[in-house]
Residue frames as a rotation matrix with the C-alpha (Angstrom) as fourth column:
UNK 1
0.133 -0.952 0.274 54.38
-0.077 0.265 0.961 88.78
-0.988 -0.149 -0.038 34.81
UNK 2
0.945 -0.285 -0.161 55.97
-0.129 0.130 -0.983 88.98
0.301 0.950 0.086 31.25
UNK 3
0.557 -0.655 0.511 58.92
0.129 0.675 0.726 87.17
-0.821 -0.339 0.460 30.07
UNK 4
-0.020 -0.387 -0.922 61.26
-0.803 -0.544 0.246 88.26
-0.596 0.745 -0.299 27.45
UNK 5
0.385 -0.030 0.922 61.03
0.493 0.852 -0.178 86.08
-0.780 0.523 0.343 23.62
UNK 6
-0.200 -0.556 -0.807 63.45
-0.428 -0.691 0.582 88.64
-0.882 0.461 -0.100 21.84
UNK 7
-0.928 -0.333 0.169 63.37
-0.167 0.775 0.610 85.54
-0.334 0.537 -0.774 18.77
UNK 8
-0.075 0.981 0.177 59.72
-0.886 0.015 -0.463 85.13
-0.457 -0.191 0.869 18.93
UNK 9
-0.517 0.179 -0.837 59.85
-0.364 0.839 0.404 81.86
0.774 0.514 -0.369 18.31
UNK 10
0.208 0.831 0.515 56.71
-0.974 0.226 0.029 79.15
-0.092 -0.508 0.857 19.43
UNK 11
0.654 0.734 0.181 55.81
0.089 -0.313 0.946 77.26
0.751 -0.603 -0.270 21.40
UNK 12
-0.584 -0.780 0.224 57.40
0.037 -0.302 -0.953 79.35
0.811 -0.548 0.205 24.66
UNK 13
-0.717 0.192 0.670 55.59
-0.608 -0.644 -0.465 79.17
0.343 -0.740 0.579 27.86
UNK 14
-0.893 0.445 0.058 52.54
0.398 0.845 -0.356 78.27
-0.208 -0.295 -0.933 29.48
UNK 15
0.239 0.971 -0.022 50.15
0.383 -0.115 -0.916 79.68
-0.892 0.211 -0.400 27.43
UNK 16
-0.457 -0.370 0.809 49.51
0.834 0.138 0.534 80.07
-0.309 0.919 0.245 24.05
UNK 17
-0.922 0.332 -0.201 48.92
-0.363 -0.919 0.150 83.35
-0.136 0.211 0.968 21.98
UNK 18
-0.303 0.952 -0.041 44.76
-0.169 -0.097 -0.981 83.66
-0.938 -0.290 0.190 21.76
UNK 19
0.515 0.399 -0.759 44.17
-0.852 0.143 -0.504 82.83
-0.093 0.906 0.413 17.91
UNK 20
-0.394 -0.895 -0.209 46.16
-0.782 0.207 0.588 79.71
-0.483 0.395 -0.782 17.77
UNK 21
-0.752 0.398 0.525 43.49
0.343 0.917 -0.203 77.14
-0.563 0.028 -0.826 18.01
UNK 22
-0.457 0.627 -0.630 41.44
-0.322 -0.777 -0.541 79.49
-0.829 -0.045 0.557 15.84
UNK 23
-0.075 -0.181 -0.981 42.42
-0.971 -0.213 0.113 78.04
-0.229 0.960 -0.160 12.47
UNK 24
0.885 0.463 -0.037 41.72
-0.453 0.878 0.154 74.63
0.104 -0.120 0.987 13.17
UNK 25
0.771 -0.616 0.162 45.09
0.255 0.531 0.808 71.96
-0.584 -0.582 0.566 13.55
UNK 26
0.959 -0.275 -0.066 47.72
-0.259 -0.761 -0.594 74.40
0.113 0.587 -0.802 11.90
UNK 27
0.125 -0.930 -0.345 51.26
0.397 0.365 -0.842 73.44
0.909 -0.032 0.415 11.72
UNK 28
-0.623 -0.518 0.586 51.69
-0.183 -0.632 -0.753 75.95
0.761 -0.577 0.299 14.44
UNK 29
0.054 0.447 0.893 48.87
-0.965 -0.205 0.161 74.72
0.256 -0.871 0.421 16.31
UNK 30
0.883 0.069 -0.465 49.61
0.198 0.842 0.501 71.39
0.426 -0.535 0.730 16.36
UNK 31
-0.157 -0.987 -0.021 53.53
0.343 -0.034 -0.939 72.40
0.926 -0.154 0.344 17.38
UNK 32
-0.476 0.050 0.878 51.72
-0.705 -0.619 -0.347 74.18
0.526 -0.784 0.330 20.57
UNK 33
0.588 0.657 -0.473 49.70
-0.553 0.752 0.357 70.80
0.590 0.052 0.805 20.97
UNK 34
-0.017 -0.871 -0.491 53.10
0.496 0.419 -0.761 68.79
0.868 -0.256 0.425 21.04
UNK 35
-0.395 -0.662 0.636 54.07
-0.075 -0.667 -0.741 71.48
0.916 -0.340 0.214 23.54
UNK 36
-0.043 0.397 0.917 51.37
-0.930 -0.352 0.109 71.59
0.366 -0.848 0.384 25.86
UNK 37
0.807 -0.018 -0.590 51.01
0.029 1.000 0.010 67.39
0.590 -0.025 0.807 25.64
UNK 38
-0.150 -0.983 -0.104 54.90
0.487 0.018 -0.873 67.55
0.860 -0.182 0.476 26.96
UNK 39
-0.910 -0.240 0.337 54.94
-0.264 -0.290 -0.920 69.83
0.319 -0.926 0.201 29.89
UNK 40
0.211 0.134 0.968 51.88
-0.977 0.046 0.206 68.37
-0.017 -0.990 0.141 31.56
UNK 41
0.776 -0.145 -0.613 53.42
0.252 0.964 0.090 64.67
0.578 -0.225 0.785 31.19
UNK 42
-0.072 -0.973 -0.218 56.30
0.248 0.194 -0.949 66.28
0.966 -0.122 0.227 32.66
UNK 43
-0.364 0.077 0.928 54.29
-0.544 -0.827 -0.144 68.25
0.756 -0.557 0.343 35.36
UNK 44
-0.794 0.602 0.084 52.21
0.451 0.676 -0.583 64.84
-0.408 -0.425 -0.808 36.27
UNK 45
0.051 0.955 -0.293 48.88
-0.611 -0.203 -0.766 66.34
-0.790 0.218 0.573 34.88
UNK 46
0.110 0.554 0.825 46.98
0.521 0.675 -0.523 64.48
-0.847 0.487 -0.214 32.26
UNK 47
-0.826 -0.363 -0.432 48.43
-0.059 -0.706 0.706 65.71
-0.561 0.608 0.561 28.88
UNK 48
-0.456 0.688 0.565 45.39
0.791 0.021 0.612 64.94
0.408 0.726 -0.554 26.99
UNK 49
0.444 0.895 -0.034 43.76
0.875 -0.425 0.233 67.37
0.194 -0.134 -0.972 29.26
UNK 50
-0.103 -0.510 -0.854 46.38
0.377 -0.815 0.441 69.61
-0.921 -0.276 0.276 29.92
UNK 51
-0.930 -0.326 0.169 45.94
0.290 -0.370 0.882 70.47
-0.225 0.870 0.439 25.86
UNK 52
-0.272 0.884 -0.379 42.33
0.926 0.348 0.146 70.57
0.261 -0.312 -0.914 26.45
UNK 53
0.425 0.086 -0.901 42.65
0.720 -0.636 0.278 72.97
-0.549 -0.767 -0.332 28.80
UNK 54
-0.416 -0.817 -0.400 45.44
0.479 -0.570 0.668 75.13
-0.773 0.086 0.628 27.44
UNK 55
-0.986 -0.167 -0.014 44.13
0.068 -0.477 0.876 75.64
-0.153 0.863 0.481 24.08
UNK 56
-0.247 0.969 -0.003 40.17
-0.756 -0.195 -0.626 75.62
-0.607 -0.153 0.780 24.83
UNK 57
-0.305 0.369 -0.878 39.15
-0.816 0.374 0.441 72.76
0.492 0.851 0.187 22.56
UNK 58
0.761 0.580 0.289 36.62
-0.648 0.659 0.381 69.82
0.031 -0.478 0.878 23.37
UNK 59
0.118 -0.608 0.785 38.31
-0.557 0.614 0.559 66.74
-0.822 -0.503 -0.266 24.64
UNK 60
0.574 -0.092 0.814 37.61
0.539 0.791 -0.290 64.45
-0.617 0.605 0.503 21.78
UNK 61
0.994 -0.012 0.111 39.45
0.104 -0.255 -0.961 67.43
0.040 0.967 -0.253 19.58
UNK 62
0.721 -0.626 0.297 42.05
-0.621 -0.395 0.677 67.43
-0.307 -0.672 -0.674 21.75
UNK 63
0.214 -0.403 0.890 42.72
-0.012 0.910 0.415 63.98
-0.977 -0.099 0.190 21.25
UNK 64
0.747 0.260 0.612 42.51
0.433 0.508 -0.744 64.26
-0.505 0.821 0.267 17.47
UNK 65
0.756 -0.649 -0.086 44.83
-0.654 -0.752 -0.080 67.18
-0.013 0.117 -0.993 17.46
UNK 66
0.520 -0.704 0.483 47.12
-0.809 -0.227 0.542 65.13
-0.272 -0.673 -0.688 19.23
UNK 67
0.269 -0.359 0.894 47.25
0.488 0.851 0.195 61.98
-0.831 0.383 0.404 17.27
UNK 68
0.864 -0.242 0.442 48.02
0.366 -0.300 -0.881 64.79
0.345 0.923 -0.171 14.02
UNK 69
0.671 -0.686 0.281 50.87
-0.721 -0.516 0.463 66.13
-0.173 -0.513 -0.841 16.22
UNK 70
0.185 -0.340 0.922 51.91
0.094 0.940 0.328 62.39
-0.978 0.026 0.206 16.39
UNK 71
0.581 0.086 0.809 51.55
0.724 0.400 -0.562 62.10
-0.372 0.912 0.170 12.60
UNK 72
0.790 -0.533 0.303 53.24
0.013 -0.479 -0.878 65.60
0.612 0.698 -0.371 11.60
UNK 73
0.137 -0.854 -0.502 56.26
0.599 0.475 -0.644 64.44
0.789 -0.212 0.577 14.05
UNK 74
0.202 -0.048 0.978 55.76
-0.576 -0.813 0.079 66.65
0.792 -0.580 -0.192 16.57
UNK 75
0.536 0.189 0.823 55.00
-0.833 0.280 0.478 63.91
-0.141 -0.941 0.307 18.89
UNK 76
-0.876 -0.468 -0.118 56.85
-0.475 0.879 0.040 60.85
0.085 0.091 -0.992 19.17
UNK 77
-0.429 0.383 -0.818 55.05
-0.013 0.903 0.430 57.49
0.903 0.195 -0.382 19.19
UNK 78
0.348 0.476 0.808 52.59
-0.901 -0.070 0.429 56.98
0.260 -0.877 0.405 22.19
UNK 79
-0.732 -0.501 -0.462 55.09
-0.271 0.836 -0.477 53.98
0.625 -0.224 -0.747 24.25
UNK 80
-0.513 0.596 -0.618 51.35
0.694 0.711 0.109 52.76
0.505 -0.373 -0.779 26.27
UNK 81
0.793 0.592 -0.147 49.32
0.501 -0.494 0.711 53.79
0.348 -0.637 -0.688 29.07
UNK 82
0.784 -0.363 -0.504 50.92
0.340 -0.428 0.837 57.11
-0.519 -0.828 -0.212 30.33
UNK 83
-0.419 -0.890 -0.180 54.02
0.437 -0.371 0.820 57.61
-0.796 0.265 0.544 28.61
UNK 84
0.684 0.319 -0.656 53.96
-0.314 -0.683 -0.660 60.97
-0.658 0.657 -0.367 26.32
UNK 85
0.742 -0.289 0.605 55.76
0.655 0.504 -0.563 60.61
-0.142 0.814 0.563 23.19
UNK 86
-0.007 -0.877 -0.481 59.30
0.592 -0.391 0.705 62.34
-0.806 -0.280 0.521 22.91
């Protein structure tokens, strides 16, 4: 299945292009971070692992990604247990 992105603009979808996590936490990879964090709080899955997953990286980097996502505003503020940041 392919999906038109006429705009190429990121992050679109559920999967990211294959080099993103290459470069270590890149503006663009943390923006796919943000992205993937978001749709599995929205899906019910475990965003820490749903970014995990998505972008191949060990859990603890996952997490570390995600607190720089947090810092370069991608993410809102973690609001406690569970709740993803807006």
């Amino acid at each position: 299945m392919s999906f038109e992105n006429p705009d190429g603009r990121e992050p679109l979808g559920k999967t990211a292009p294959d080099d993103v996590a290459e470069h270590g936490p890149t503006d663009r990879a943390l923006r796919w971070t943000a992205h993937f964090y978001r749709y599995g709080y929205a899906v019910s899955y475990n965003p820490t692992k749903g970014v995990e997953e998505m972008l191949k990286l060990p859990r603890s980097t996952a997490g570390r990604w995600i607190a720089a996502a947090r810092e370069a505003c991608n993410l809102g503020p973690s609001e406690g247990m569970g709740k993803a940041g807006g």
